[in-house]
N, C-alpha and C positions, 0 to 999 in steps of 0.2 A: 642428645645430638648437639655438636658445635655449631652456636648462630653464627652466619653469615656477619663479619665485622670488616668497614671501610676505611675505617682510622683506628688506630692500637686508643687503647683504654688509660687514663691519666696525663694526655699529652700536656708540657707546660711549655708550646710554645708563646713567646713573647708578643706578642699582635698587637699591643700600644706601640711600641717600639717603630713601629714604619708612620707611625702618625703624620711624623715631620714629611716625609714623602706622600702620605695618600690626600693630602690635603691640597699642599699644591696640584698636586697632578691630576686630580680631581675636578679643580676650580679650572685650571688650564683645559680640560677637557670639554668643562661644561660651558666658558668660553667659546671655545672651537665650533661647539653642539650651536651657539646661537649665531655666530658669524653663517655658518651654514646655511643656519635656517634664513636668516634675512640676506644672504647672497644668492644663495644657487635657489631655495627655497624646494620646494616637495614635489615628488612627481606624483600628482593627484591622478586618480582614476579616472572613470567614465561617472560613479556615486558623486564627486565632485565637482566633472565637468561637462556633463551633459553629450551630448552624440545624437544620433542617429538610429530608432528602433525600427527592424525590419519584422514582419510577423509574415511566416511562413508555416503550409501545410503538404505534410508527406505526400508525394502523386502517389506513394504505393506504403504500405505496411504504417510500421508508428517511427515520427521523429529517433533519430539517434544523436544522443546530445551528446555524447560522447567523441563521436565522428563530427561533428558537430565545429566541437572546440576544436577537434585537432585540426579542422580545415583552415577553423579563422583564425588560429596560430601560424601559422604557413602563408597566410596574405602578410605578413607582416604592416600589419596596419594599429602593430601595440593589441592593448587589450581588447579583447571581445567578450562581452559576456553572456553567455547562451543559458535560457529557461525553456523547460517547458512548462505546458499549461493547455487546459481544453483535456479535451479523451485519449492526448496520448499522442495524436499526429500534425499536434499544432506547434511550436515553437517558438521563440522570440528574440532575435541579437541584437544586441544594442552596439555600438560600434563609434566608439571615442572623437570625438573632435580632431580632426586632420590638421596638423598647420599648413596652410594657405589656402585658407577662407572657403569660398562655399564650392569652387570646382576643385579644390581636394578632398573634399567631401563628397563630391559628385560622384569624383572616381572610386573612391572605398567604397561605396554604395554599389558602383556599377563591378567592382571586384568580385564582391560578395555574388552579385548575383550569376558573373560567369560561371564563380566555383560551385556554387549548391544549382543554378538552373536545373540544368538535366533532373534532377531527385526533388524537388520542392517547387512545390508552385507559391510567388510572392502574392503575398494578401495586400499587406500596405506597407508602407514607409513613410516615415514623420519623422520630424526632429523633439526633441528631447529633451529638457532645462534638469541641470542637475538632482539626482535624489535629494541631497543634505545639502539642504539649505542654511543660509542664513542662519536662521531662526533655530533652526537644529544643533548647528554649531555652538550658538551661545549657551541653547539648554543644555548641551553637555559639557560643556564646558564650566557653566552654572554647578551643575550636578558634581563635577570633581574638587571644586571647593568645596562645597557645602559638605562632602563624605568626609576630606581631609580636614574640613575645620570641627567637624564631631570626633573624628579622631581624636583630633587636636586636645577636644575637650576631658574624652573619653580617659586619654593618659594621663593628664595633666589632673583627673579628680584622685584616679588608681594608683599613679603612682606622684612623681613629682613633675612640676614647670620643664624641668631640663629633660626629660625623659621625653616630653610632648614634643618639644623645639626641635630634637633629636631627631625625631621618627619623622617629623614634617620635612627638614632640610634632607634628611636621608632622602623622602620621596619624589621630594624635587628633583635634585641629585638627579633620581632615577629616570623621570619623566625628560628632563634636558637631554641626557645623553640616549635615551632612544629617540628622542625628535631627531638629533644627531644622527644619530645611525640611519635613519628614514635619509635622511638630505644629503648625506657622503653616500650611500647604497644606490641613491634614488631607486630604491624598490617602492612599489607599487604604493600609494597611502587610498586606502579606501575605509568602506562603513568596516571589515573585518580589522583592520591596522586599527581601528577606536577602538573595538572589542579585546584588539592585543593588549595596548595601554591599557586599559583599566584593570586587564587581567594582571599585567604586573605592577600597577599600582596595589593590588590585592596581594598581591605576590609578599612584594617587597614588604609590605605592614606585617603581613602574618611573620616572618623571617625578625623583623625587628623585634618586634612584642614578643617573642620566643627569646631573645637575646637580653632584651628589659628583663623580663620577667626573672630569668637566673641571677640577672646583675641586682636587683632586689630582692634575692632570698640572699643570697652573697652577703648584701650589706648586713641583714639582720640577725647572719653568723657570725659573719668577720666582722666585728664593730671597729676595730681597730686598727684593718689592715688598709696599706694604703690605695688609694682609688685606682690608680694604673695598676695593679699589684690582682686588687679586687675583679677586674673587669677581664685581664687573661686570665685569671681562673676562670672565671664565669664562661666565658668564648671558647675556651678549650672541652669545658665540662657539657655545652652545648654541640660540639663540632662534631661528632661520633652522628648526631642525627643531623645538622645541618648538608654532611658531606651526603646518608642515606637519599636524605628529601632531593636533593638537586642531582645526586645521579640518575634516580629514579623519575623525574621529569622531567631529565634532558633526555632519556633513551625513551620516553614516550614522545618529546618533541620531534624528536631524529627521525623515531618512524613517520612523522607527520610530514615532515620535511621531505623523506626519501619517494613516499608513496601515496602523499595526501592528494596529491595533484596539484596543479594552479588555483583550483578555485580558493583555497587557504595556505597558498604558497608566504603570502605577505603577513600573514598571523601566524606560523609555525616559526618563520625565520624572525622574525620581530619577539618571539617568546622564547626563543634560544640565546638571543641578545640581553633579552630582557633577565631571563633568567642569572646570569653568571652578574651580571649588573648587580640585581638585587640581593644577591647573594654577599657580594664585595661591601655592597652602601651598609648593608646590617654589620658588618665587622670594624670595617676601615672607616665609616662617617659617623654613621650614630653613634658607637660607642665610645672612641676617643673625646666626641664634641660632649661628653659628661667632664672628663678631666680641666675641660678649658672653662668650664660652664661652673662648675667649682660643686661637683654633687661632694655630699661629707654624711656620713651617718651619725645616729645622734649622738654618738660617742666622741664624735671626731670635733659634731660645732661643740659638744661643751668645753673639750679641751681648747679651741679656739678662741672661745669666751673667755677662756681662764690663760689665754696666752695667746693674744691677736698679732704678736710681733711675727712666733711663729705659723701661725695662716696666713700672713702674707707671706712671708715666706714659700710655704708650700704653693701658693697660687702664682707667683711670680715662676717658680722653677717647672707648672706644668709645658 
């Protein structure tokens, strides 16, 4: 039986070649990504900004959270986010901070209660100081250095310096321009948009280190060829499963998107974003940044030792 193939087999497209463009356009981008962020800034949640929880119980049968959400989607009053909890007929909305202060609040409060009266009887109502605090922020925040400086370590013992520098600026890269996308979208940023990040922080490393990894088996056949020459082999001979892997979890994202609902509306579309990003930074960033970085197999420094007019050379014209 013929396997299913997404890309023809021996492709030698040239993908150093757009270097001079993905770099700019890249850096412009990631620009753009931080004007963003410090202009318009994120449209934080309710995990972020605290609101208003109402705790209500079924007058008849068990809560339906389902009808639930679609109610408090229809006050337009932004997000609401509905839990149950207890044996089934107790539930919980939490209900975002209003702009203009405490009788806009008042009133989303007294919304809610017109729309659910009739079917729910109100337990209590309190305000609310944000889930992710402070202190939570810095830990994870903490926490994504510390992974990428193991990284950091991890490449740099495996394989060489340029390789680590590579995969770190690639993830940058990728981290900037989904803040980006968060602050031009303003879709929702909450505790699941953290769990998106990180997921394509994962993303994106697995994707790079896939593409390392051939461009160092590369070197230790080809001692001689040269590094831009080296690296579209390497990417092409990669690309057959690079194209497999990102179809195949973009059309799991898609379903997520189409049918996940709102509750992981902002982590399906953040990983769809994420996805084609992380995909691009493993081709287009990390791997050209070996050519400027000046990687040479061992073949290539001795000849440089035994002829330094021509390595600069070769570094001047990357």
């Amino acid at each position: 039986m013929k396997l299913l193939r997404l890309a023809p087999e021996n492709t030698k497209f040239g993908f150093m070649r757009f270097r001079r463009f993905s770099y700019p356009f890249s850096a412009v981008m990631s620009i753009f990504s931080v004007v963003m962020f410090l202009v318009v800034g994120m449209n934080f949640g309710i995990d972020f900004e605290g609101g208003t929880m109402l705790e209500l119980r079924a007058k008849t049968g068990q809560a339906d959270i389902a009808a639930l959400r679609g109610i408090g989607d229809k006050l337009g009053l932004g997000d609401i986010e509905v839990q149950a909890f207890g044996n089934g007929t107790d539930a919980s909305l939490r209900v975002r901070v209003q702009p203009g202060g405490d009788a806009a609040q008042e009133a989303a409060v007294g919304k809610v209660k017109s729309a659910l009266g009739d079917n729910y009887e109100f337990r209590s109502v309190e305000v609310v100081g944000p889930r992710v605090s402070s202190e939570l922020v810095q830990s994870g925040t903490l926490g994504v250095v510390l992974s990428i400086v193991a990284v950091l370590s991890y490449l740099w013992f495996r394989f060489e310096w340029q390789f680590a520098v590579g995969a770190v600026i690639a993830t940058m890269h990728d981290l900037l321009l989904t803040v980006g996308f968060f602050s031009v979208t303003q879709l929702e940023f909450n505790t699941t948009s953290i769990a998106a990040i990180l997921t394509i922080v994962g993303y994106s490393l697995n994707e790079t280190v896939v593409v390392l990894d051939r461009i160092r088996e590369m070197m230790k056949k080809y001692k001689r060829m040269g590094i831009a020459d080296m690296i579209d082999l390497s990417v092409n001979a990669v690309l057959p499963r690079t194209i497999m892997t990102a179809t195949t979890v973009f059309l799991a994202l898609l379903s997520l998107v189409l049918f996940g609902g709102h509750v992981i509306q902002s982590f399906s579309i953040a990983m769809l974003w994420g996805l084609f990003v992380a995909t691009y930074s493993s081709v287009f960033i990390c791997s050209p940044i070996l050519i400027y970085l000046g990687v040479r197999t061992d073949a290539q420094r001795a000849a440089d030792a035994a002829n330094p007019g021509a390595a600069g050379a070769a570094k001047a014209g990357a």
